[in-house]
LUMDOKE-666164 format. One record per atom (N, C-alpha, C, O, CB): x, y negated, z; residue in one letter. Coordinates in steps of 0.02 Angstrom, whole numbers, plus 50000, padded with zeros to 5 digits. Glycine has a CB too. Example, Ala and Ser with C-alpha at 12.3 -4.5 7.8 and 13.67 -1.06 7.14 Angstrom:
<atoms>
506605028450390A 506155022550390A 506605016550390A 507125016650423A 505655022450452A 506425011250354S 506845005350357S 506454999850394S 506704994350402S 507045003050286S 
</atoms>
This chain:
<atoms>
508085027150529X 507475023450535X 507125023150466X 507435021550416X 507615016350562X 506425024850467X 506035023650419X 505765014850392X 505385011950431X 505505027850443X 505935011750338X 505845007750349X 505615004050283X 506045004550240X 506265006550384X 505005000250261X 504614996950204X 505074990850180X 505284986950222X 503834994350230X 505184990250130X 505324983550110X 504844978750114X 504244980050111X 505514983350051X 505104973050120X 504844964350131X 504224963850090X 503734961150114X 505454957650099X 504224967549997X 504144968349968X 503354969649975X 502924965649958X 504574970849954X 503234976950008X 502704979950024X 502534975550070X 502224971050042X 502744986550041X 502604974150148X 502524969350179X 501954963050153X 501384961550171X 503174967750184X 502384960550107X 501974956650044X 501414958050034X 500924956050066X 502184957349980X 501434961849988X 500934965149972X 500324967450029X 499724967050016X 501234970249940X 500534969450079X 499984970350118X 499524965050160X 498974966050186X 500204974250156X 499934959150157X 499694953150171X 499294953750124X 498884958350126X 500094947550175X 499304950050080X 498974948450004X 498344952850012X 497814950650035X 499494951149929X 498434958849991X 497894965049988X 497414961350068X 496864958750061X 498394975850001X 497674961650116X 497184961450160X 496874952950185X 496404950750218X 497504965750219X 497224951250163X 496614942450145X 496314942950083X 496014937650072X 497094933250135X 496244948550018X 496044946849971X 495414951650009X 494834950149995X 496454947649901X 495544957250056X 495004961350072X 494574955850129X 493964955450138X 495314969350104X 494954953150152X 494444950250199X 493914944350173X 493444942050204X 494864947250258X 494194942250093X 493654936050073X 493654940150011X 493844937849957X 493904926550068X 493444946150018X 493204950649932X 492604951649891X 492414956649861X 493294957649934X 492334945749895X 491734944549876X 491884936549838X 491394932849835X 491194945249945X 492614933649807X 492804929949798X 493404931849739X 493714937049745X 492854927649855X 493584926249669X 494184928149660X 494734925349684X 494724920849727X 494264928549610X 495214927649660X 495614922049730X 496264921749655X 496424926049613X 495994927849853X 496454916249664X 497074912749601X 497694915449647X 497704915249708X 497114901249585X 498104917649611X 498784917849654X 499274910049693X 499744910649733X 499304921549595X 499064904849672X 499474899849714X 498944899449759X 499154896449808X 499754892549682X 498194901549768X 497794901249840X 497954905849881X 498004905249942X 497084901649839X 498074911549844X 498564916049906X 499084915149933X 499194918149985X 498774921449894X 499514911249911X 500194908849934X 500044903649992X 500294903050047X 500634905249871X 499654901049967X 499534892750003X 499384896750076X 499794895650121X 498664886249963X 498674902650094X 498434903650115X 498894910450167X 498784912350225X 497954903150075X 499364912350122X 499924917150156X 500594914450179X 500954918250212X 500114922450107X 500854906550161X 501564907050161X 501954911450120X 502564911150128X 501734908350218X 501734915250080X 502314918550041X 502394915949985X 501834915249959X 502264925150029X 502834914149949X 503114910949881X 502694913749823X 502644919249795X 503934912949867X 502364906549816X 501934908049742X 502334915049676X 502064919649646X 501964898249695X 502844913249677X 503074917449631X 503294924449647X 503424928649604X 503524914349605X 503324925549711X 503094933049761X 502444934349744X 502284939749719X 503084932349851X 502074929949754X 501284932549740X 501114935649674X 500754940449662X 500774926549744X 501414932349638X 501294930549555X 501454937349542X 501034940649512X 501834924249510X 502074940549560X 502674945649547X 502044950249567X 501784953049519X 503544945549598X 501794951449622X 501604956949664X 501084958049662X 500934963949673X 501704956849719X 500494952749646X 499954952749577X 499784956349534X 499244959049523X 500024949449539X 500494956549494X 500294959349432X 500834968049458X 500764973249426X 500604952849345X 501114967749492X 501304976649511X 500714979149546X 500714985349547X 502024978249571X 500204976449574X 499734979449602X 499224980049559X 498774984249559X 499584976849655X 499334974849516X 498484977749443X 498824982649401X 498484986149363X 498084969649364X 499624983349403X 499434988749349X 499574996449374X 499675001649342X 499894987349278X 499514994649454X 499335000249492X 498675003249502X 498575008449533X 499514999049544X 498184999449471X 497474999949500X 497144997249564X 496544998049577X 497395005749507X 497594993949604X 497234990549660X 496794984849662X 496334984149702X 497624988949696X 496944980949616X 496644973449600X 496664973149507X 497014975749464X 497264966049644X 496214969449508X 495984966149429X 496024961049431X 495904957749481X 495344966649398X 496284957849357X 496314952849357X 495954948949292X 495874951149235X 496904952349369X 495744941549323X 495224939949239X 495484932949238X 495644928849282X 494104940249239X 495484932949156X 495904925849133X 495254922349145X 494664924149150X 496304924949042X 495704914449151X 495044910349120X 495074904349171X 495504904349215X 494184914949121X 494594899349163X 494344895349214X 494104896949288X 494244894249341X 493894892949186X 493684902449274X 493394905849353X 493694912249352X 493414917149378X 492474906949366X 494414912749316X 494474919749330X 495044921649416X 494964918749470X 494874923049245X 495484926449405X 495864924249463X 496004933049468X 495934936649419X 495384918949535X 496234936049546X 496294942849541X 495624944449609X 495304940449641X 497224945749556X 495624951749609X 494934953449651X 495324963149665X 495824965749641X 493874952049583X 494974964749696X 494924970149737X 494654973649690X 494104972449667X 494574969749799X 495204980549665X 494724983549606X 494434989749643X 494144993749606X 495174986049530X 494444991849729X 494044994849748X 493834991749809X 494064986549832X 494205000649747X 493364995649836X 493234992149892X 493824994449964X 494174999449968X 492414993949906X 493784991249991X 494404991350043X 494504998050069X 495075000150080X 494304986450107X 493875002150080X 493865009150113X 494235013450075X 494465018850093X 493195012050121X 494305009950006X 494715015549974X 495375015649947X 495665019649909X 494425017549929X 495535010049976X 496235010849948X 496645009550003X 496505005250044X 496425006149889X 497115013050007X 497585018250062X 498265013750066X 498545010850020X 497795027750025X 498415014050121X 499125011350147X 499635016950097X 500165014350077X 499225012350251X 499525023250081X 499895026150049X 499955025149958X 500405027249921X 499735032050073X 499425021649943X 499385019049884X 499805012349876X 500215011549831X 498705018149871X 499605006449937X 499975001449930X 500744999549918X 501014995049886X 499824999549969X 501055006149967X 501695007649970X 502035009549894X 502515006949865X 501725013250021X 501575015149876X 501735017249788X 501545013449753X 501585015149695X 501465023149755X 501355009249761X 501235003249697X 501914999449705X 502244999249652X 500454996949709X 502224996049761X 502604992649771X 503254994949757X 503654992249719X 502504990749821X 503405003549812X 504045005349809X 504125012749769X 504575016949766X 504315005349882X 503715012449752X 503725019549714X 503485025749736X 503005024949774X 504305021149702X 503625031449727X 503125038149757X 503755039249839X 504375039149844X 503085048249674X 503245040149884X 503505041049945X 503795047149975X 503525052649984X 503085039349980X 504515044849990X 505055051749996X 505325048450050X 505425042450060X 505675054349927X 505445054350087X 506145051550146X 506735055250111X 507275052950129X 506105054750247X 506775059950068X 507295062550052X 507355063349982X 506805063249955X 507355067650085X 508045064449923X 507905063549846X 507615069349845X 507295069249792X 508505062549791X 507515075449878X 507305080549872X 506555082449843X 506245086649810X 507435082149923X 506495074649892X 505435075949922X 505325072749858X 504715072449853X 504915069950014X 505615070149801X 505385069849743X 505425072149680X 505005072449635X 505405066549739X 506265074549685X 506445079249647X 507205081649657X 507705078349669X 506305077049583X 507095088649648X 507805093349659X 508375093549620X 508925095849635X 507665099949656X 508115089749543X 508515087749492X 509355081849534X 509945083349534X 507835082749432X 509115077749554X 509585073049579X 509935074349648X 510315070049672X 509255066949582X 509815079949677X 510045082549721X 510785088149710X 510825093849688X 509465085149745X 511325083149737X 511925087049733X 512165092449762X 512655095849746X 512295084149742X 511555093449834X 511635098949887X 511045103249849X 510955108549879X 511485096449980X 510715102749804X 510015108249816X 510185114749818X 509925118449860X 509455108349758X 510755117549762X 510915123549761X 511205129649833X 511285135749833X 511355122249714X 511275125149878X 511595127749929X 511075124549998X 511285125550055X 512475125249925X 510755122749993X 510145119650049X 509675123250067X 509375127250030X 509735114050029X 509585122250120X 509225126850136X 508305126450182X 507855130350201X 509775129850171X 508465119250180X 508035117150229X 507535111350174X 507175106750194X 508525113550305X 507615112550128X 507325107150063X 506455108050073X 506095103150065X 507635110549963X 506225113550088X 505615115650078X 505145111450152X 504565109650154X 505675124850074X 505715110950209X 505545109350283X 505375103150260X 504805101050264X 506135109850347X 506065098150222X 505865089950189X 505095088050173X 504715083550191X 506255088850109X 505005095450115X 504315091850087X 503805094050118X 503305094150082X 504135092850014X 503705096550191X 503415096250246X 503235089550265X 502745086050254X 503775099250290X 503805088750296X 503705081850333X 503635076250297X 503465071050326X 504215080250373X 503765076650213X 503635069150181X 502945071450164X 502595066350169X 504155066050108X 502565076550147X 501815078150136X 501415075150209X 500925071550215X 501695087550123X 501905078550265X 501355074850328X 501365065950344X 500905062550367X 501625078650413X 502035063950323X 502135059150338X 501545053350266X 501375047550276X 503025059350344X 501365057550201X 501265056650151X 500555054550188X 500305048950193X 501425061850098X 500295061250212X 499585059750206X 499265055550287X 498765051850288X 499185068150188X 499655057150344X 499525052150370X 499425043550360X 499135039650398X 499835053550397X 499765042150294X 499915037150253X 499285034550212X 499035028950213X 500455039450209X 499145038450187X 498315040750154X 497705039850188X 497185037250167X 498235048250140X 497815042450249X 497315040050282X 497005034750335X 496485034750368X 497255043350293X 497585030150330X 497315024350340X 497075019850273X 497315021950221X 497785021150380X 496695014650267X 496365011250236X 496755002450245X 497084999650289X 495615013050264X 496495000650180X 496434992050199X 495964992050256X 496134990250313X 496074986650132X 495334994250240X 494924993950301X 495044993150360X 494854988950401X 494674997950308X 495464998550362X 495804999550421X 496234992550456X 496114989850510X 496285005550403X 496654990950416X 497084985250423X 496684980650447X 496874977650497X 497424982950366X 496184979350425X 496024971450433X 495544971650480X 495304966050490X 495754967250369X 495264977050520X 494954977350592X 495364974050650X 495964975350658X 494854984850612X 495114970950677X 495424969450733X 495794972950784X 495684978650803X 495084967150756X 496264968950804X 496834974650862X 496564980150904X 496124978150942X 497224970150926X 496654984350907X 496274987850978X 496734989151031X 497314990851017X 495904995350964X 496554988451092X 496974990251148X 497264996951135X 496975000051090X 496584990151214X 497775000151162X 498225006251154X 497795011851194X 498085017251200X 499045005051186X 497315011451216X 497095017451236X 496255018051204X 495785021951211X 497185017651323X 496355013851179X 495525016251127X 495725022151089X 496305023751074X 495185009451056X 495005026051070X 495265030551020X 495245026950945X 494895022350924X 494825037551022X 495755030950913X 495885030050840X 495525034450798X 495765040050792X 496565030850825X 494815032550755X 494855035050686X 494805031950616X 494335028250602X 494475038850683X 495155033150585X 495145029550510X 494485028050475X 494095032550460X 495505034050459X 494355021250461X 493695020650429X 493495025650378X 492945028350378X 493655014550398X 493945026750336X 493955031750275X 493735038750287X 493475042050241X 494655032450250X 493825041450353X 493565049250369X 492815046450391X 492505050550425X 494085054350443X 492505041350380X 491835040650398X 491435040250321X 490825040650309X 491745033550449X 492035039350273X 491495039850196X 491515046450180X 491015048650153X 491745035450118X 492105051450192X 491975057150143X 491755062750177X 491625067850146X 492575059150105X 
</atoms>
């Protein structure tokens, strides 16, 4: 099973109430208050996401953190690599160095197939995306993001 840590989870909360009032800064104990997640989760995950490039942050009296793009552009596959690092299902799909089988494998090349498709399907959803409302299972699906470029 493929599966995100709590971590990211986090984080995607956060990201998508900061996208839905992003015309605002928002303090990290108002995100907590406003998420249930532990001020010091927020705090933590805050500052891994500004020095990812997702959010900015400004000291001060009116300062707080903000959306350093607009929602269309930043990718469920970004959120994930800010949090858990560059996205692999296998040590392969990141590097062949730490791989004790590479020399004798044969199917390594098939891996970075499926972590590239699995990669960019990843990519192309949006915050945007996220924070639209549910749609029934037989609507069609397209990503806000293939409507900017």
């Amino acid at each position: 099973m493929l599966r995100l840590g709590k971590l990211t989870d986090y984080a995607t909360v956060i990201l998508s109430y900061m996208a839905k009032n992003r015309f605002q800064m928002h303090a990290a104990n108002e995100i907590a208050d406003i998420t249930g997640i532990a001020p010091a989760t927020v705090s933590k995950l805050l500052k891994q996401l500004a020095k990812a490039g997702l959010v900015c942050s400004t000291r001060g009296a009116k300062g707080g953190y903000e959306l350093a793009n607009l929602p269309e552009y930043i990718t469920v596959a970004s959120i994930i690599s800010a949090v858990e690092g560059p996205i692999a299902l296998t040590e392969c799909s990141i590097s062949q160095q730490n791989c004790e089988q590479a020399g004798g494998c044969e199917i390594r090349g098939s891996w970075g197939k499926i972590n590239q498709a699995i990669f960019n399907a990843l990519d192309s959803i949006t915050l945007a995306d996220l924070i639209l409302p549910a749609s029934k299972p037989d609507e069609f699906y397209v990503p806000v993001a293939s409507l900017y470029r």
